[in-house]
C-alpha positions in Angstrom: -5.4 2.0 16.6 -3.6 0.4 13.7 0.3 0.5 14.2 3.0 -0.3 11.3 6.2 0.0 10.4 9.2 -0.2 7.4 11.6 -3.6 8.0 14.3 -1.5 9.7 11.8 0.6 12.5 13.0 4.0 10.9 9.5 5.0 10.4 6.8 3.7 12.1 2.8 4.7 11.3 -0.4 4.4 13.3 -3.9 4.5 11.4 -7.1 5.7 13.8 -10.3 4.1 13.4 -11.0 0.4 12.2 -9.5 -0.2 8.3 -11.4 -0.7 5.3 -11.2 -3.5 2.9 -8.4 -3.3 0.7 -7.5 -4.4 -2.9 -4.5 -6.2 -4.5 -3.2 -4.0 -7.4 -1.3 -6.0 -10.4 -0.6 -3.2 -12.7 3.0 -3.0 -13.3 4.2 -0.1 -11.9 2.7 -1.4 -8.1 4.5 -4.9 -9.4 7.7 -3.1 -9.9 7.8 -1.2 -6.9 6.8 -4.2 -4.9 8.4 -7.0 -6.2 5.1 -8.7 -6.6 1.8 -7.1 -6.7 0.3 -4.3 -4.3 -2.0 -4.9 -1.2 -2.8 -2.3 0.7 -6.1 -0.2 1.8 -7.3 3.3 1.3 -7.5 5.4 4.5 -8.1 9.3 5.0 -5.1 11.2 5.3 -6.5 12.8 9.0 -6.4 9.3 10.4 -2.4 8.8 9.2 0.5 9.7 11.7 4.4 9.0 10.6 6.9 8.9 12.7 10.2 9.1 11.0 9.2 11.1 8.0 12.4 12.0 7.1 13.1 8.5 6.4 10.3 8.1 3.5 11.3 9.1 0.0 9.0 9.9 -1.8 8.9 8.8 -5.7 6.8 10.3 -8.3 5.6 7.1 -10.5 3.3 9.5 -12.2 1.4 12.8 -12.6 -0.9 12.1 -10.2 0.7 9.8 -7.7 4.1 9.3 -5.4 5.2 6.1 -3.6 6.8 6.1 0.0 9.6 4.1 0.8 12.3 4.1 3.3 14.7 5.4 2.3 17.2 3.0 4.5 15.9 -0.3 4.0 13.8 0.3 1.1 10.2 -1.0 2.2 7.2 0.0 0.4 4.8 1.8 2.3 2.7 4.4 1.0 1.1 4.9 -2.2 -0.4 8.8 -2.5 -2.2 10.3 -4.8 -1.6 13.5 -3.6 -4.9 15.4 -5.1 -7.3 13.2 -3.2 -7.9 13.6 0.5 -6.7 9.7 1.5 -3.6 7.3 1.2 -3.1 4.3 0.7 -0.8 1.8 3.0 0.6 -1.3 1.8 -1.4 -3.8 4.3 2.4 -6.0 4.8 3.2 -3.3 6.8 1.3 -3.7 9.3 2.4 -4.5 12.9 -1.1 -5.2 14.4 -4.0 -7.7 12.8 -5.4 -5.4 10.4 -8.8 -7.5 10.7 -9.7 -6.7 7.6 -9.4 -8.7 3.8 -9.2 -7.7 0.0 -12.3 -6.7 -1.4 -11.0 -7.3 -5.1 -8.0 -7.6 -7.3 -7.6 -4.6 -9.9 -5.5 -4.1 -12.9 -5.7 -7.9 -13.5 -5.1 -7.7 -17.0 -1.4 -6.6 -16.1 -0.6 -9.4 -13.6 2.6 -11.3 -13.7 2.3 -14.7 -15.7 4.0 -16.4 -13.1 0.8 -16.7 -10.7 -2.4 -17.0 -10.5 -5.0 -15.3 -8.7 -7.2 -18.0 -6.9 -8.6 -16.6 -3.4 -12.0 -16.1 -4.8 -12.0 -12.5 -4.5 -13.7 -10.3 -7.4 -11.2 -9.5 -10.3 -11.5 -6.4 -12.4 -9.3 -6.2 -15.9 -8.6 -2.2 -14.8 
């Protein structure tokens, strides 16, 4: 069992089962709502629990896809794109080792000019 948590403990998330490898997104929209760029990692929705849902809002950054923060201290959590069966988590929010790594950077074309992506992991331009 995987546990996490926003910065204030308003809501609080366990994940069942042992977590994928996860990516580092640099597109804009995951910089923005960051404040840097997007890790996280894909799990199916039926392995999610919240607790404190009514804490997340939920923002629409597109057609296709909301991003869950809490709504109290503002930590980015969840990134759902609500017409496929899984979610994604943002791996900083993690309470317990998450024993897993990146498996490659996407949207590196977009990054921010103000680091550089040197870990070694593959980097695709979309």
């Amino acid at each position: 069992m995987n546990k996490g948590s926003c910065l204030c403990g308003a809501i609080s998330f366990t994940v069942a089962g042992a977590l994928p490898m996860g990516s580092a997104c640099h597109c804009t929209k995951c910089r923005k709502h960051t404040g840097h760029y997007e890790a996280g990692v894909d799990v199916p929705r039926s392995a999610v629990a919240i607790e404190g849902g009514e804490h997340v809002t939920w923002y629409h950054s597109s057609e296709k896809v909301r991003r869950g923060f809490c709504a109290i201290c503002g930590s980015s959590l969840f990134f759902d794109p609500v017409h496929r069966d899984w979610i994604g988590i943002s791996l900083g929010a993690f309470d317990t080792p998450t024993h897993t790594k990146l498996a490659m950077h996407i949207f590196v074309a977009d990054k921010g000019d103000y680091y550089e992506i040197a870990d070694g992991v593959p980097q695709n331009l979309q």
